[in-house]
Short mmCIF file of the C-alpha atoms (twelve columns), coordinates in Angstrom:
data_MODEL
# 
_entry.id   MODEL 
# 
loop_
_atom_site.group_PDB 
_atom_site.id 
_atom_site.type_symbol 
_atom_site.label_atom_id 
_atom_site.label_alt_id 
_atom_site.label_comp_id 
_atom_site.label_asym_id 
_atom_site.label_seq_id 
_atom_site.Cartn_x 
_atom_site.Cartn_y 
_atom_site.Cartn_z 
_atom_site.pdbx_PDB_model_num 
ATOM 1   C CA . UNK A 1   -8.471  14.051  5.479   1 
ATOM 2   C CA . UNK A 2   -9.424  14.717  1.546   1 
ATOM 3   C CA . UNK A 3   -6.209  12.809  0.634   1 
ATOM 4   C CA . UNK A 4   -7.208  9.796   3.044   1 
ATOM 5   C CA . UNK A 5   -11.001 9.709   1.366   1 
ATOM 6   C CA . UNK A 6   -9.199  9.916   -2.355  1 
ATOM 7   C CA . UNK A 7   -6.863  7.123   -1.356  1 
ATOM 8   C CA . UNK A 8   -10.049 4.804   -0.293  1 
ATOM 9   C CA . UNK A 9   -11.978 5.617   -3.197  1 
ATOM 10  C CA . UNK A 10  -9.283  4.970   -6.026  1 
ATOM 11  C CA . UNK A 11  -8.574  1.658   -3.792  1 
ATOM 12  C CA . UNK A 12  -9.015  -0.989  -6.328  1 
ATOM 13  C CA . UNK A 13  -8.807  -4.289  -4.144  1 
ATOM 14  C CA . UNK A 14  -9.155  -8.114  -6.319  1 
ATOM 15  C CA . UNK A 15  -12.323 -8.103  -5.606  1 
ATOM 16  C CA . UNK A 16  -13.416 -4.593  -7.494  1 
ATOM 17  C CA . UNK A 17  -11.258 -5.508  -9.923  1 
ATOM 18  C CA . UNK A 18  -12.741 -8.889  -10.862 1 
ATOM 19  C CA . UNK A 19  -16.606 -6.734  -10.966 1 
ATOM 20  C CA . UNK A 20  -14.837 -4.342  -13.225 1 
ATOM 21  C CA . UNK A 21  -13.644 -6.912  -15.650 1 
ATOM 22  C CA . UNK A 22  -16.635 -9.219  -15.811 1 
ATOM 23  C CA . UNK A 23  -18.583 -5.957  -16.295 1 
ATOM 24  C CA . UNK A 24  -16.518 -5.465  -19.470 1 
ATOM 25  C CA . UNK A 25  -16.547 -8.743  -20.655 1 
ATOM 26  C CA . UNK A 26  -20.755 -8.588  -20.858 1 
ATOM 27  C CA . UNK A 27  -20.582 -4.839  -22.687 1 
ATOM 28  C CA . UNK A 28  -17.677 -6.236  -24.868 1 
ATOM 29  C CA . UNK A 29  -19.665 -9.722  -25.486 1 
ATOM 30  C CA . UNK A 30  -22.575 -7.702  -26.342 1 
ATOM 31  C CA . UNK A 31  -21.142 -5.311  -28.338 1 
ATOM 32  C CA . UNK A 32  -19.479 -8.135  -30.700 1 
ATOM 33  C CA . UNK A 33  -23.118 -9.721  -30.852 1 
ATOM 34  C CA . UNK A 34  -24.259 -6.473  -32.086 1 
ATOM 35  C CA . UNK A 35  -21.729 -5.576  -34.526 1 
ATOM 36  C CA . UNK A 36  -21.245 -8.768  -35.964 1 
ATOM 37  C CA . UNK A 37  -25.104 -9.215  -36.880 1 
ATOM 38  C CA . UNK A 38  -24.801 -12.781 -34.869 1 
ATOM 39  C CA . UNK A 39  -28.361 -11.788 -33.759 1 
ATOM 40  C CA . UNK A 40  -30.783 -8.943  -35.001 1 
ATOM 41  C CA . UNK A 41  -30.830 -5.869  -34.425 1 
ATOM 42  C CA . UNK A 42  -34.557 -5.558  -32.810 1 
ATOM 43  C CA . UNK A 43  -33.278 -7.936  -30.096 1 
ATOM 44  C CA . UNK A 44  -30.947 -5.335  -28.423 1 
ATOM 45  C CA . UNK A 45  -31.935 -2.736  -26.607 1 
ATOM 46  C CA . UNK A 46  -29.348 0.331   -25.489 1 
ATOM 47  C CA . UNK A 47  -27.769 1.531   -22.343 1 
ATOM 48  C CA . UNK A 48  -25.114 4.224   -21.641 1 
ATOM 49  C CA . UNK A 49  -22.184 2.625   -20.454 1 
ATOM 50  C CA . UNK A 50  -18.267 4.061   -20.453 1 
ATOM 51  C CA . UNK A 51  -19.822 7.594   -21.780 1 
ATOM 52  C CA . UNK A 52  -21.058 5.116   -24.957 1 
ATOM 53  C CA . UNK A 53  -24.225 3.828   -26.189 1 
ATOM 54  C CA . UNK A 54  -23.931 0.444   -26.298 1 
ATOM 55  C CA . UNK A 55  -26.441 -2.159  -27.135 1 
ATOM 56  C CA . UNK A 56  -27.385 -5.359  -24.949 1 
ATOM 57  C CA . UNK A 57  -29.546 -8.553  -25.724 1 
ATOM 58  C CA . UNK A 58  -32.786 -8.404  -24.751 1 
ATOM 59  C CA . UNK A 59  -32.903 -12.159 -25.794 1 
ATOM 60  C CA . UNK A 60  -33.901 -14.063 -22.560 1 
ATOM 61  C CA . UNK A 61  -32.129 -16.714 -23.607 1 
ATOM 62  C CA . UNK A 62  -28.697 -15.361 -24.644 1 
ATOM 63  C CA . UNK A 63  -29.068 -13.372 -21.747 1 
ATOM 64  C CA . UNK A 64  -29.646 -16.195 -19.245 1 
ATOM 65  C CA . UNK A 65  -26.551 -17.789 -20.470 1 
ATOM 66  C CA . UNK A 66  -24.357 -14.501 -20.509 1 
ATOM 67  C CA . UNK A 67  -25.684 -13.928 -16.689 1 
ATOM 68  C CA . UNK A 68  -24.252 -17.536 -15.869 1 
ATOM 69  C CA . UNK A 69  -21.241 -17.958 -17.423 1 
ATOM 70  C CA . UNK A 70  -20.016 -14.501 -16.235 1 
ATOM 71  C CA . UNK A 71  -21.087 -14.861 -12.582 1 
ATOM 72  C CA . UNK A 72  -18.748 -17.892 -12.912 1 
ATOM 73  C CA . UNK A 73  -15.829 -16.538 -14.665 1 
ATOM 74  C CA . UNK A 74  -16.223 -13.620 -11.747 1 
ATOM 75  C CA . UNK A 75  -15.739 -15.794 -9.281  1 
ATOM 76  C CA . UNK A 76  -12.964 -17.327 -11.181 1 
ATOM 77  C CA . UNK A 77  -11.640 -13.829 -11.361 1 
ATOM 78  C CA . UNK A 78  -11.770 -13.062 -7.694  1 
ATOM 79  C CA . UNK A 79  -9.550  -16.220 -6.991  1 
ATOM 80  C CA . UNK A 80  -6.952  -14.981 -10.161 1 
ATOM 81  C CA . UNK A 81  -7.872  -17.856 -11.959 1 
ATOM 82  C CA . UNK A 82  -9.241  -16.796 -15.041 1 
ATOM 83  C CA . UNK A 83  -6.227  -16.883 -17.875 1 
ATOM 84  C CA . UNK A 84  -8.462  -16.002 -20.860 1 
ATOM 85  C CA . UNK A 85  -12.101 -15.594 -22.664 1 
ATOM 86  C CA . UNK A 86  -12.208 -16.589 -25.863 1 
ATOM 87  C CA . UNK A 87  -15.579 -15.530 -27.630 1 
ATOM 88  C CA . UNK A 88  -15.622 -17.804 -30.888 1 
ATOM 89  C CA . UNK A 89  -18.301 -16.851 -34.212 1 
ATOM 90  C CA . UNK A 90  -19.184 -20.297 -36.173 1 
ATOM 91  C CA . UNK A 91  -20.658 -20.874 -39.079 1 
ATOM 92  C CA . UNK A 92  -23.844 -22.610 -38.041 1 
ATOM 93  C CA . UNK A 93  -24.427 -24.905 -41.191 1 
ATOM 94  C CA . UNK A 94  -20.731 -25.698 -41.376 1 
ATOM 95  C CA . UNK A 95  -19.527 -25.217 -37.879 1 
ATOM 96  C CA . UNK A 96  -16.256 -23.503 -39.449 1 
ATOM 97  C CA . UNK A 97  -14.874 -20.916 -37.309 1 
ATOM 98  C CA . UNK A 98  -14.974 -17.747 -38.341 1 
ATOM 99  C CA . UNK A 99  -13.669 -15.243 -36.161 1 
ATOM 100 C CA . UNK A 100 -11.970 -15.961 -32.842 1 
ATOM 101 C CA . UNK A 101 -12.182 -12.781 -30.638 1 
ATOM 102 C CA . UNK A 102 -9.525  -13.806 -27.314 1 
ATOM 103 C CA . UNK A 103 -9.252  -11.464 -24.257 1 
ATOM 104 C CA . UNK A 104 -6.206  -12.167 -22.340 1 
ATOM 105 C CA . UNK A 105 -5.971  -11.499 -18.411 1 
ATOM 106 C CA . UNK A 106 -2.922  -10.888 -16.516 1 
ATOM 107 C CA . UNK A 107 -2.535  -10.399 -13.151 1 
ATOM 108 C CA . UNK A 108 -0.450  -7.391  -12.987 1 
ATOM 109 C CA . UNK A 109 3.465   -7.284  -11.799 1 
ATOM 110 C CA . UNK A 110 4.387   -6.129  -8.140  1 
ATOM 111 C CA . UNK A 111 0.454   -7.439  -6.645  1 
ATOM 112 C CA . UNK A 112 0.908   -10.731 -4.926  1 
ATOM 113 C CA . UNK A 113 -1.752  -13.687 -3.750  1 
ATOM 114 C CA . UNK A 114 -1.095  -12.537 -0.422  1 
ATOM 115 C CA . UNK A 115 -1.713  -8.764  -1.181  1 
ATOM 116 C CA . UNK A 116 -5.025  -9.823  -2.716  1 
ATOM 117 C CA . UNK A 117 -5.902  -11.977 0.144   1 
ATOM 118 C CA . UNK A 118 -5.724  -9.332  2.551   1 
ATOM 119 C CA . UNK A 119 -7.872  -6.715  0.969   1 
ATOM 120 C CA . UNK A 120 -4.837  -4.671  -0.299  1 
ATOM 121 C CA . UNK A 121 -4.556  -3.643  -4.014  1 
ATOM 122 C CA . UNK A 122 -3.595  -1.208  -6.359  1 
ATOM 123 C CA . UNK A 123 -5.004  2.742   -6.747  1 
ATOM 124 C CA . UNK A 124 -6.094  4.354   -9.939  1 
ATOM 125 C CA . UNK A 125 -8.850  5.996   -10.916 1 
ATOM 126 C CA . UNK A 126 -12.360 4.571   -11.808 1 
ATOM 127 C CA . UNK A 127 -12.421 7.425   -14.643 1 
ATOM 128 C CA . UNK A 128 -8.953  6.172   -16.495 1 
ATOM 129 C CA . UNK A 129 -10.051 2.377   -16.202 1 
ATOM 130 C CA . UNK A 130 -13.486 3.064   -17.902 1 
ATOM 131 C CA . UNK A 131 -11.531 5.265   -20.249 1 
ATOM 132 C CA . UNK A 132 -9.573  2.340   -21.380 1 
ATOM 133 C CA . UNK A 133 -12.596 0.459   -21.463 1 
ATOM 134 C CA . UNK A 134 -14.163 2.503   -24.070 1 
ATOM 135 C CA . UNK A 135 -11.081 2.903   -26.199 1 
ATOM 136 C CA . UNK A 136 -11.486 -1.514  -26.505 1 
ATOM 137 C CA . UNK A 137 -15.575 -0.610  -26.825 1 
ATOM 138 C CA . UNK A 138 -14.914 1.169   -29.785 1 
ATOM 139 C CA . UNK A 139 -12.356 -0.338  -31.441 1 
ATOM 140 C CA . UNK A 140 -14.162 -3.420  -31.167 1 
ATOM 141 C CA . UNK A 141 -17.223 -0.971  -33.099 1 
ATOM 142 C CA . UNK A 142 -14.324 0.344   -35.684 1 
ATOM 143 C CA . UNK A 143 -13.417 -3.503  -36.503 1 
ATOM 144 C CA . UNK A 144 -16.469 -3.921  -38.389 1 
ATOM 145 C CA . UNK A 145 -14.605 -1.574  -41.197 1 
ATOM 146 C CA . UNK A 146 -12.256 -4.525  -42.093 1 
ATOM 147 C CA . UNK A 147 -13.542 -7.793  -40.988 1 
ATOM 148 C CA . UNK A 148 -14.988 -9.943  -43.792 1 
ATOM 149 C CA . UNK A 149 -18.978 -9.985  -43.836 1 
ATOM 150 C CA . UNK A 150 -20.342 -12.597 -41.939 1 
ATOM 151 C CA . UNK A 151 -22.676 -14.134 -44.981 1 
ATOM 152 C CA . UNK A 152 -24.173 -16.207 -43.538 1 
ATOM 153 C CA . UNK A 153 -26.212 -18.092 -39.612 1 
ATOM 154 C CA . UNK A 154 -23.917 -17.622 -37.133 1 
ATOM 155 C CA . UNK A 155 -23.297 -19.185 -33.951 1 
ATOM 156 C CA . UNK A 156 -21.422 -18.046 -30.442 1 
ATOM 157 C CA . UNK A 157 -19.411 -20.223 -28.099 1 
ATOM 158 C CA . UNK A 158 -17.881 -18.467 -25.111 1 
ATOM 159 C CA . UNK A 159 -14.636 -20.347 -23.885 1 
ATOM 160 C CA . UNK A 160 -12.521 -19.812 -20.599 1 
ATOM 161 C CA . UNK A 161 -8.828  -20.802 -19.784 1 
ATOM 162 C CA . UNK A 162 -8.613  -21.736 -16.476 1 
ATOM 163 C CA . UNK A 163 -5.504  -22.878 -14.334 1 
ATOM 164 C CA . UNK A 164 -5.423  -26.784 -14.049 1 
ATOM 165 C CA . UNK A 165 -6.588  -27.071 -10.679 1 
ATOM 166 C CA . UNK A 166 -9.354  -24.740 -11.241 1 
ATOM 167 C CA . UNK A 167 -12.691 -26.098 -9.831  1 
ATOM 168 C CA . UNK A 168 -15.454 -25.965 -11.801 1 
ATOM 169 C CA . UNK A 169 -18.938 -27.913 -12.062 1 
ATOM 170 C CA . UNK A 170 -20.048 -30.760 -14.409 1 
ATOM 171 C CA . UNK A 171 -21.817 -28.168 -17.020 1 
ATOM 172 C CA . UNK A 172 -18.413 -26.975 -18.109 1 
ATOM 173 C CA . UNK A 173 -16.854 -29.370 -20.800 1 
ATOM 174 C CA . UNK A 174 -13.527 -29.709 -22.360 1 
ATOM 175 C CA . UNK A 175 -13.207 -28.324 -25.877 1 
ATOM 176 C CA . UNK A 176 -11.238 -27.734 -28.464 1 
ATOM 177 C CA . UNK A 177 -9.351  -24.161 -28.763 1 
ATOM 178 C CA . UNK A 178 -11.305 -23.650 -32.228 1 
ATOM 179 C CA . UNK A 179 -8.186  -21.950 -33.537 1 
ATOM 180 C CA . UNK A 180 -8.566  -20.994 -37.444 1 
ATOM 181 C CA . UNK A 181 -6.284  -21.580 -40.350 1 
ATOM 182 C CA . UNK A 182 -4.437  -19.044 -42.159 1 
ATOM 183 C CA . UNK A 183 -5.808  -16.355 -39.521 1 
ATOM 184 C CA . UNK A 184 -5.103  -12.733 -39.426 1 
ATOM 185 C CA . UNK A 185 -5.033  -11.447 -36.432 1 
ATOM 186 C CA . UNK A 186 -5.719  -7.894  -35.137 1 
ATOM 187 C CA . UNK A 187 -4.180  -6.495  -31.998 1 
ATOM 188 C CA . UNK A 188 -6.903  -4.190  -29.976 1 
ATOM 189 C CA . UNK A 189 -5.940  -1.938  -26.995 1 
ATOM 190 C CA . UNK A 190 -5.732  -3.363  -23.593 1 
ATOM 191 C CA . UNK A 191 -7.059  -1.363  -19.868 1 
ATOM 192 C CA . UNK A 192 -6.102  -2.355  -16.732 1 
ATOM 193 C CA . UNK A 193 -7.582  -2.034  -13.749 1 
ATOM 194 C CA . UNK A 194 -3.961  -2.133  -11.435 1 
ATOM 195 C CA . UNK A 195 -4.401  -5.389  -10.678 1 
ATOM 196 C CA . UNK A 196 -5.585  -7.329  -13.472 1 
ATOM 197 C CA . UNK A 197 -4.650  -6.162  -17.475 1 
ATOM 198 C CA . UNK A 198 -6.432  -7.207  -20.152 1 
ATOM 199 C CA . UNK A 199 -5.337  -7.891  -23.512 1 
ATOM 200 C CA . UNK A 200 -7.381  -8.295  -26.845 1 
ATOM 201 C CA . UNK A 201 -7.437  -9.260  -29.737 1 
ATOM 202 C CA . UNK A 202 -9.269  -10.847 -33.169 1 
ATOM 203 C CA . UNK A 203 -9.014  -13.564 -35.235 1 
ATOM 204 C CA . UNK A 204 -10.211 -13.859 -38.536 1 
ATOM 205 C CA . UNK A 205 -10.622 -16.122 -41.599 1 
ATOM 206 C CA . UNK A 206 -9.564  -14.231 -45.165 1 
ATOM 207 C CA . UNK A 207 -11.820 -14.329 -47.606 1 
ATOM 208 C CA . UNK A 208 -10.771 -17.298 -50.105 1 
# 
């Protein structure tokens, strides 16, 4: 009977998967807010997440839009829809793009549509995903050892790749991919949940 409960509670089914991942994309979000200085500092308060202190917005604004977008893109997640979220850092004055920070979901080899649409999914423990988590978390800290100082106002934009024939409402518009020229990019380490992986990585302008 032990090895029957273990086997329900390391059950990871499209659903719990698509929680676990919008869950990281509002610590990661966050964290990149923080780090970068794209807000200040006395508009973050902390919260132990992952074994890590990380710090959230406390802006109700910021915060009203993070809440929205990422009860969308979980929905778009729980259909296997979502192909990527792409946070981009703009020069305000400008509106040069500055970094480019792209997290790149996969839905993982051997789980099909139907598998997903009958509950069934993939085991592993809760413990290693949020262990991979963290290892992103704090790489994402560490990257603030190399990327160029962000000098001056900054700005956030929070894209999402979508299949074609995704549905979504009138308050999402088309834009442009905001790539940057004469980039260098940094590979971070990706987690994976069983059923969906997630990639990431940084963009960044060089200093002229």
């Amino acid at each position: 009977m032990a090895g029957t409960q273990q086997d329900i509670t390391n059950a990871i089914t499209l659903k719990g998967s698509a929680q676990l991942v919008s869950e990281f994309f509002y610590f990661g979000i966050n964290s990149i807010l923080y780090q970068r200085g794209i807000y200040p500092p006395d508009s973050f308060t902390f919260k132990q997440q992952y074994g890590l202190t990380l710090y959230t917005t406390t802006d109700p604004a910021v915060k009203g839009f993070l809440d929205d977008i990422l009860a969308q893109i979980k929905e778009w997640l729980e259909g296997g829809e979502v192909q990527r979220l792409v946070l981009v850092v703009a020069n305000v004055d400008t509106k040069e793009v500055l970094e480019r920070w792209d997290f790149m979901v996969q839905q993982e080899p051997g789980v099909t549509p139907q598998d997903t649409k009958e509950g069934k999914g993939g085991s592993k423990d809760l413990k290693l995903i949020q262990k991979e988590m963290r290892d992103v978390i704090r790489q994402i800290t560490a990257c603030v050892t190399f990327l160029p100082l962000l000098d001056c106002a900054c700005s956030f934009d929070l894209q999402v790749y979508t299949h074609k024939d995704t549905q979504a409402s009138e308050k999402w518009m088309e834009s442009p991919p905001c790539f940057i020229a004469n980039s260098q990019e940094v590979r971070l380490k990706s987690f994976s949940t069983s059923i969906q992986k997630v990639d990431t990585c940084v963009s960044y302008k060089m200093d002229d």
